[in-house]
LUMFI-441995 format. One record per residue (C-alpha): x, y, z. Coordinates in steps of 0.2 Angstrom, whole numbers, plus 5000, padded with zeros to 4 digits. Example, Ala and Ser with C-alpha at 12.3 -4.5 7.8 and 13.67 -1.06 7.14 Angstrom:
<recs>
REC     px     py     pz
REC   5062   4978   5039
REC   5068   4995   5036
</recs>
This chain:
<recs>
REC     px     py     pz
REC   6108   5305   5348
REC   6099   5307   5333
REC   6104   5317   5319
REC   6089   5332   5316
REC   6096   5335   5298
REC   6091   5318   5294
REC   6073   5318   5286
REC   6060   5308   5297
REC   6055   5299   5281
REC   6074   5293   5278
REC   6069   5281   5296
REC   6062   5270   5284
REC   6079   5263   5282
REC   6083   5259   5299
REC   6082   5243   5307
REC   6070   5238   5321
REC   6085   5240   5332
REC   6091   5257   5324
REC   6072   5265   5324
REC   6069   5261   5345
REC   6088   5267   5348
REC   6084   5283   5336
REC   6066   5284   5347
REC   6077   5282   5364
REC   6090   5296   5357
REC   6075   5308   5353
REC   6066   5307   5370
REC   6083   5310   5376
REC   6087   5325   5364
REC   6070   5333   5370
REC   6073   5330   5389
REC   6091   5338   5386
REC   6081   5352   5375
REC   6069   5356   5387
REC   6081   5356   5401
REC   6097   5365   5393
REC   6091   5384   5397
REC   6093   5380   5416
REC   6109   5375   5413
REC   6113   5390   5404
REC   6108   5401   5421
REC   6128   5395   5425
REC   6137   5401   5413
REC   6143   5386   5409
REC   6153   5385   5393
REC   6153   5373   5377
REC   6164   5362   5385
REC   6158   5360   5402
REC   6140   5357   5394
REC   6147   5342   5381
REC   6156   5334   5394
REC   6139   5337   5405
REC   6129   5329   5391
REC   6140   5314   5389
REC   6141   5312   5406
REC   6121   5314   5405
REC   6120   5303   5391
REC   6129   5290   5400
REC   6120   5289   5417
REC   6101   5289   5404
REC   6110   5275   5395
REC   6112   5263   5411
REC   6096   5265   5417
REC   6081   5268   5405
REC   6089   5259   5391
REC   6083   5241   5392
REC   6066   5246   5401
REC   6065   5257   5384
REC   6065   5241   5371
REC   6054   5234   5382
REC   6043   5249   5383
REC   6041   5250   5366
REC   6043   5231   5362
REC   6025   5232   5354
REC   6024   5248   5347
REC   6022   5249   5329
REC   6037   5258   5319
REC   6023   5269   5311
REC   6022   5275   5330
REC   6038   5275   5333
REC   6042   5285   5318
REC   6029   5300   5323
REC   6035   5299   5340
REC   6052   5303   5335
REC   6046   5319   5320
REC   6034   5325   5335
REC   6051   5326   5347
REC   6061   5334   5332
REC   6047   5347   5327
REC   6047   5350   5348
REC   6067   5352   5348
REC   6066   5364   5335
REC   6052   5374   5343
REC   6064   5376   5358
REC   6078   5382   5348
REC   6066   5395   5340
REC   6064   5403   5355
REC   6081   5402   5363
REC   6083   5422   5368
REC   6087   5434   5354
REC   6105   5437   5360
REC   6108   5419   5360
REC   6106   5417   5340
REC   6114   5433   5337
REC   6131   5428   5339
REC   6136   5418   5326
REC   6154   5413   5335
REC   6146   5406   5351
REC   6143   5387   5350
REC   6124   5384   5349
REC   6113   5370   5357
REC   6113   5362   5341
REC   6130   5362   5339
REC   6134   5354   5357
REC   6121   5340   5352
REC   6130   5336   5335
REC   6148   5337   5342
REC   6151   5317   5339
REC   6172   5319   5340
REC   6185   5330   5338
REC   6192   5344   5345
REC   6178   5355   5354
REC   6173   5373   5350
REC   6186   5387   5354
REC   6180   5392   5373
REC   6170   5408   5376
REC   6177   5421   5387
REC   6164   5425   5400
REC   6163   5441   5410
REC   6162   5443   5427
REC   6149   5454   5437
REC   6152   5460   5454
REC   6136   5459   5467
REC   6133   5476   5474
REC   6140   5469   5490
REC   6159   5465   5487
</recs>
């Protein structure tokens, strides 16, 4: 995974081989992004969705990774480079408009936060509640 706090126009440092992993890790972010409200619809909590993203991150890695250096064998770093800005501005879009409840609570564990996790101990886990259908 990328890191979104790092400017796109520090990707000028990277190497050929750092800039198509970073534009991999991007389109990855952004899939995850676009996908992470479904998985919010289970209540799952922070730990269950890292070790969901890892495992994610994994199964992504063995299959698209060498198809993506080839994908993008060609591909100019300039390209590469505003591919990767356009899927961080698109994150951050998604983020914005995360439900209101979700960015009020300042102690649960955001999206963010579960993207950056990179080691140690996980976030405190979140109590959930239980609701009872009308039929039990």
């Amino acid at each position: 995974m990328i890191d979104r706090r790092t400017p796109v126009a520090d990707l000028h440092e990277l190497s050929r081989h750092e800039l198509v992993r970073a534009h991999f890790d991007a389109y990855g972010d952004l899939a995850w992004a676009q996908n992470e409200p479904k998985f919010r619809e289970y209540h799952l909590d922070p730990e269950s969705m890292r070790r969901y993203r890892e495992a994610w991150n994994a199964h992504t890695e063995k299959r698209d990774w060498e198809w993506w250096q080839r994908r993008v064998a060609n591909q100019p770093d300039t390209e590469l480079k505003a591919e990767i800005a356009e899927c961080m501005a698109e994150i951050k879009a998604i983020e914005r408009r995360l439900p209101a409840r979700d960015q009020a609570d300042p102690s649960r564990q955001t999206f963010r936060d579960i993207l950056d996790q990179t080691s140690g101990p996980p976030a405190s886990d979140l109590t959930q509640t239980q609701t009872r259908s009308k039929d039990r």
